[in-house]
C-alpha positions in Angstrom: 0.0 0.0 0.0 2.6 2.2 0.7 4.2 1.6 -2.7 0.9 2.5 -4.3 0.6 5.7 -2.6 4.0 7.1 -3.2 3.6 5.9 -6.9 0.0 8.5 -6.8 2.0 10.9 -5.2 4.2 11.4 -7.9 2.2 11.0 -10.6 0.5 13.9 -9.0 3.6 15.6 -9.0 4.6 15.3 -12.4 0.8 16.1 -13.5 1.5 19.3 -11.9 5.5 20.0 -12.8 3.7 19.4 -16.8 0.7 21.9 -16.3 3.2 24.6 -14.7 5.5 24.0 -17.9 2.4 24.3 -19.8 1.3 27.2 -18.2 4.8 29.0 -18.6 5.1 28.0 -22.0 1.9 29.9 -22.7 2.7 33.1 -21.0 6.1 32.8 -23.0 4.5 32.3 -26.4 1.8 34.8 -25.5 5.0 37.7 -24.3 6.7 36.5 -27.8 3.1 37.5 -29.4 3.0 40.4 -27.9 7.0 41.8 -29.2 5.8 40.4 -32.5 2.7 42.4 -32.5 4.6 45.7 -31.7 7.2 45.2 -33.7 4.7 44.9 -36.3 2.5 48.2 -35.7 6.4 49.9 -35.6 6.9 49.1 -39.1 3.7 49.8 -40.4 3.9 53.3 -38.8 7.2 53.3 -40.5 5.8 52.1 -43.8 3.2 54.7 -43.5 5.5 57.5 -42.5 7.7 56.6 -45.9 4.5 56.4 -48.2 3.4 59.4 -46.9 7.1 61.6 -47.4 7.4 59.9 -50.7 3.8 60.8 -52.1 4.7 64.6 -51.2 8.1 64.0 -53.3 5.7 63.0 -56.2 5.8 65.2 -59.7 1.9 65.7 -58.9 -0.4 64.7 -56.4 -1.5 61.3 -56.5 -4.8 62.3 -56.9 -3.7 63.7 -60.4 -2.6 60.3 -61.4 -5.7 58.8 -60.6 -8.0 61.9 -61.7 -6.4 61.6 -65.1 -6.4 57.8 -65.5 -2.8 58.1 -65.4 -2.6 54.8 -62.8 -5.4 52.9 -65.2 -3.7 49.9 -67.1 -5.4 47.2 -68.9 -6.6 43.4 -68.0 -4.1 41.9 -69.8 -0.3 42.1 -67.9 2.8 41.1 -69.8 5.0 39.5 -67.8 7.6 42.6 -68.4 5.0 45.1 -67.1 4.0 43.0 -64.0 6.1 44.5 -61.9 4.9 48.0 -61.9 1.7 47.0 -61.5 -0.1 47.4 -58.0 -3.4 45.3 -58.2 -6.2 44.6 -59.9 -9.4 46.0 -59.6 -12.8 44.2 -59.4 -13.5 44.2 -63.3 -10.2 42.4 -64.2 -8.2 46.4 -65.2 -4.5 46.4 -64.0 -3.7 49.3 -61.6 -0.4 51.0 -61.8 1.8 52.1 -58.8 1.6 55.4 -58.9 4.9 55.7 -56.8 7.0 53.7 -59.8 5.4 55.9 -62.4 6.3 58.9 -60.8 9.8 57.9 -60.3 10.3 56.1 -63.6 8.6 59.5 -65.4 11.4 61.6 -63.2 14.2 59.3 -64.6 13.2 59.7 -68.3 12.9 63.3 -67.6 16.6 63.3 -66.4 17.2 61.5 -69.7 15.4 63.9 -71.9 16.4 67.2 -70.2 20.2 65.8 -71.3 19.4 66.8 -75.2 18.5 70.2 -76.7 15.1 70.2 -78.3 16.6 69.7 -82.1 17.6 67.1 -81.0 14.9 65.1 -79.6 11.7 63.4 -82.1 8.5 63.1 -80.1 6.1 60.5 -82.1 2.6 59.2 -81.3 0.4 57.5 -84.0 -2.7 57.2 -81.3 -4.9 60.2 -82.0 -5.8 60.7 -78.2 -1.6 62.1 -78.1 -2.2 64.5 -81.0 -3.4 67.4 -78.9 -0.5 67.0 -76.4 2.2 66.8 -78.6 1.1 69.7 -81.1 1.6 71.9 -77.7 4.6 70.3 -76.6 6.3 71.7 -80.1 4.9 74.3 -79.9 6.1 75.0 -76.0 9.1 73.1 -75.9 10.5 72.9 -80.3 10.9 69.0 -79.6 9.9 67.5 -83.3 7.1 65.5 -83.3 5.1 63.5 -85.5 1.6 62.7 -85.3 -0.4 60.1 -87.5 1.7 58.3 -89.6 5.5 58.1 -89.0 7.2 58.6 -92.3 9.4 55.2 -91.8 13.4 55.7 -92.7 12.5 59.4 -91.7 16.0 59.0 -89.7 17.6 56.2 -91.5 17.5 57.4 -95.1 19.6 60.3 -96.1 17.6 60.4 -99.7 14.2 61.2 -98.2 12.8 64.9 -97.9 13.1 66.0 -94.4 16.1 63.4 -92.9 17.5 64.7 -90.0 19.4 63.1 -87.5 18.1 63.3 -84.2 19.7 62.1 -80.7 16.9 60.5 -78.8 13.7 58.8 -79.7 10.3 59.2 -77.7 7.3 57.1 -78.6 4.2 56.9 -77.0 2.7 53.5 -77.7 6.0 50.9 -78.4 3.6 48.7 -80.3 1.8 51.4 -82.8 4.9 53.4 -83.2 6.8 50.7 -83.9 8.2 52.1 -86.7 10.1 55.0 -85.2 11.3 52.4 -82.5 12.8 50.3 -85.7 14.6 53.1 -86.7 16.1 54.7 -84.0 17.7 50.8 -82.9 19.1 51.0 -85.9 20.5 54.3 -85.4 21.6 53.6 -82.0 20.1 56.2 -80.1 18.0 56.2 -76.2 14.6 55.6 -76.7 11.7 56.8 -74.0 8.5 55.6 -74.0 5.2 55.2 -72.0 4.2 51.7 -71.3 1.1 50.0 -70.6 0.6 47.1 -68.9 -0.5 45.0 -72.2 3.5 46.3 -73.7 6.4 44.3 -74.2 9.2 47.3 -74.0 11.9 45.5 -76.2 14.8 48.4 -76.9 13.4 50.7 -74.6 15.9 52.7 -72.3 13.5 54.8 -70.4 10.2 53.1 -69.8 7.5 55.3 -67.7 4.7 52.7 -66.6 1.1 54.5 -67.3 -1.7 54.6 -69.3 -0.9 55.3 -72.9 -4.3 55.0 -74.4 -6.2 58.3 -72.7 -5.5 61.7 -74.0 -6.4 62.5 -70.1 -3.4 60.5 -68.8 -1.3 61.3 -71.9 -2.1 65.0 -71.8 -1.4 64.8 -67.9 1.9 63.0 -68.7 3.3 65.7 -71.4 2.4 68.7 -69.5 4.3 66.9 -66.5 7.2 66.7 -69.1 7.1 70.1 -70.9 7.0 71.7 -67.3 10.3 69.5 -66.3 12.0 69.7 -69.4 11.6 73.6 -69.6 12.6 73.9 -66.6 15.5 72.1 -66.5 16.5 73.6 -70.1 15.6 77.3 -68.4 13.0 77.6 -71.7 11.0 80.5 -70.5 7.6 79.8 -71.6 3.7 80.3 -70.6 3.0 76.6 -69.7 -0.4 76.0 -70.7 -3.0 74.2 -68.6 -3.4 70.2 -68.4 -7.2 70.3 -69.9 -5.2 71.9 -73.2 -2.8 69.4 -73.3 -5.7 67.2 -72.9 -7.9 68.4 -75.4 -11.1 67.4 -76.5 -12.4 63.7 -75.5 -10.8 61.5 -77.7 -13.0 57.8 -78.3 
């Protein structure tokens, strides 16, 4: 009997040795919880803080990305574009980070504020970049070409009007595909505005945004004349973003 009850005895005792390590091992967990918790809300205070300082670095408000359509892409996503893009929304249409297209937009700035005017071609076979275009010529004396492209325009020293310029900026890299032909073969920097359906093959400078709204491609060129004049010191009346716009283009 005595062997029975010392065996109880410590069973009871090693019942009670596992529910105290039990116990302390919850408190422990729960203390680890609790670090992990507040380590958590520090860095999304911290990611906050950052968002917010960057957004006030921005070229515009954010609100003029997404007032313009600027941060619209498309539902389809090429694999190259992926990247810059933020989510979808509920219908299936890409949205753009705003943050990327305002830095990427700065960088082919930098690029294009390198070259004197003569020296840049500014081309855009989409008719909703007409309007935008025709201003920025006429504000900043890039060369542009609207509509067609005259192809070898910069290759071929026997057509009317060859000139040689130093850097190429399209709007759409599939559409103006033939100015993108030419100046790879002339070996020169190419910008150009991408959307999420592009493939930017040969492109130096891409600026991820909508490229198929003369609201986000009218917001886009004023952004650039502005910059570019700036940085040229071209002393100039800048006209408004609804006349780079234009009229609605379908």
């Amino acid at each position: 009997m005595p062997k029975k009850k010392k065996t109880e005895e410590t069973e009871v005792k090693q019942k009670e040795g596992n529910v105290e390590k039990t116990v302390g091992s919850s408190v422990e967990e729960k203390k680890v919880k609790a670090v992990e918790v507040k380590e958590a809300k520090k860095e999304e205070v911290k990611e906050a803080k950052k968002e917010k300082k960057s957004s006030e670095d921005l070229l515009v408000p954010v609100d003029d990305y997404i007032k313009y359509s600027a941060y619209l892409g498309t539902k389809v996503i090429t694999a190259h574009m992926h990247k810059y893009v933020y989510r979808r929304r509920a219908d299936g249409l890409a949205i753009f980070n705003t943050n990327l297209t305002d830095q990427k937009l700065r960088s082919a700035i930098t690029l294009l504020s390198k070259y004197k005017p003569e020296d840049i071609v500014v081309c855009c076979k989409r008719k909703a970049g007409w309007n935008a275009l025709q201003i920025l010529n006429r504000v900043t004396g890039m060369t542009v070409f609207t509509k067609k492209y005259p192809a070898g325009m910069v290759t071929n020293a026997k057509l009317e009007g060859f000139f040689e310029p130093k850097l190429m900026f399209i709007v759409d890299p599939w559409l103006d595909k033939n100015p993108l032909i030419d100046a790879v073969h002339i070996n020169i920097p190419i910008i150009s505005v991408c959307d999420t359906n592009n493939v930017p093959s040969y492109i130096d400078a891409i600026i991820p945004s909508n490229n198929k709204s003369n609201k986000s491609i009218g917001l886009l060129f004023w952004i650039i004349a502005r910059e570019y004049c700036k940085a040229r010191g071209i002393e100039c009346k800048l006209p408004s973003i609804e006349e780079f716009i234009g009229p609605d283009v379908i």
